[in-house]
C-alpha positions as a Markdown table, in Angstrom:
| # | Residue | x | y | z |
|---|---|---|---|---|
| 1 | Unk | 15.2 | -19.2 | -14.6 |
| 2 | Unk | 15.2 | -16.1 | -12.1 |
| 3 | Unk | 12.3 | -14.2 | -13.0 |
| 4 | Unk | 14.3 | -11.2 | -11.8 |
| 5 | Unk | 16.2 | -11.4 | -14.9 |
| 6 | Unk | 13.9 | -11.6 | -17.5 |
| 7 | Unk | 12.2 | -7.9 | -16.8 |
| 8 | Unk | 13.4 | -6.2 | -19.1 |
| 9 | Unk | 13.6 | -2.8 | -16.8 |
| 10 | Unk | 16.1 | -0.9 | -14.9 |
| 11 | Unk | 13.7 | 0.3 | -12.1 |
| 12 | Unk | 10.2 | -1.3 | -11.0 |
| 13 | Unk | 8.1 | 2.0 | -10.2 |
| 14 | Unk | 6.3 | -0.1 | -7.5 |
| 15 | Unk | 5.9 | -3.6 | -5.9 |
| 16 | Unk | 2.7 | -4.3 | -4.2 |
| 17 | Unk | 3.4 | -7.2 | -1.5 |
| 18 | Unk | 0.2 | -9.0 | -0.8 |
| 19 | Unk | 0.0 | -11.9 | 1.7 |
| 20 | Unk | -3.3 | -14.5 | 1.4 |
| 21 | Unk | -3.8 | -16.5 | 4.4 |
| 22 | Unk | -6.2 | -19.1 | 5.2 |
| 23 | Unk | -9.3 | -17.2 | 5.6 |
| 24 | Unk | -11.0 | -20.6 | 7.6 |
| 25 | Unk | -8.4 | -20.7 | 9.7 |
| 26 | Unk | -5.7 | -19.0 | 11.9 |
| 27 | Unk | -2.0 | -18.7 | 9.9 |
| 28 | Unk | 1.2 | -18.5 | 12.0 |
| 29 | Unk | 3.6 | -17.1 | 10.8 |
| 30 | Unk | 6.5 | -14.2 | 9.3 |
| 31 | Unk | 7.2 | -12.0 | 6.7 |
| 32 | Unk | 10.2 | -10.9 | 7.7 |
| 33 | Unk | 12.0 | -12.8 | 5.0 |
| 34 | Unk | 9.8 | -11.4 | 2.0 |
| 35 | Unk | 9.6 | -8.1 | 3.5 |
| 36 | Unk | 13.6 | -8.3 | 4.0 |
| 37 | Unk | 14.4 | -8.9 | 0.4 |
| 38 | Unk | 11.9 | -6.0 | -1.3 |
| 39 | Unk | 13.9 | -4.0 | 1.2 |
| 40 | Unk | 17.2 | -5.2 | -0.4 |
| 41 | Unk | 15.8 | -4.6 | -3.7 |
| 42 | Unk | 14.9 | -1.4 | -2.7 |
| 43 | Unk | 18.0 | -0.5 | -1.5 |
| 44 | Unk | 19.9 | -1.5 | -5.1 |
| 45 | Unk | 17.5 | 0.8 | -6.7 |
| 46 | Unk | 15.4 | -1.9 | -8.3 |
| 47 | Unk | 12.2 | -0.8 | -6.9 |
| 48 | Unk | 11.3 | 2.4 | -6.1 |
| 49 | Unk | 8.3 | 1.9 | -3.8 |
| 50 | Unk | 6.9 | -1.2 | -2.3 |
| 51 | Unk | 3.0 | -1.2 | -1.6 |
């Protein structure tokens, strides 16, 4: 199940986007694709601010 559709709320006041990483050792890579879709989200009026 999406877990998009079982809030039960029109708007999301804010969505705090937290990236771990391996702290022992150097991560490679992007964001883009996470960062991309809170955007989106954003834009549809789903979340008002993203932290």
């Amino acid at each position: 199940m999406d877990r998009s559709a079982s809030i039960n709320s029109t708007v999301l006041d804010v969505v705090n986007f937290r990236v771990v990483f391996d702290m022992a050792s150097p991560t490679e890579g992007t964001i883009e694709e996470q960062v991309a879709m809170l955007a989106k989200l954003q834009e549809q009026g789903l979340i008002s601010h993203i932290g």
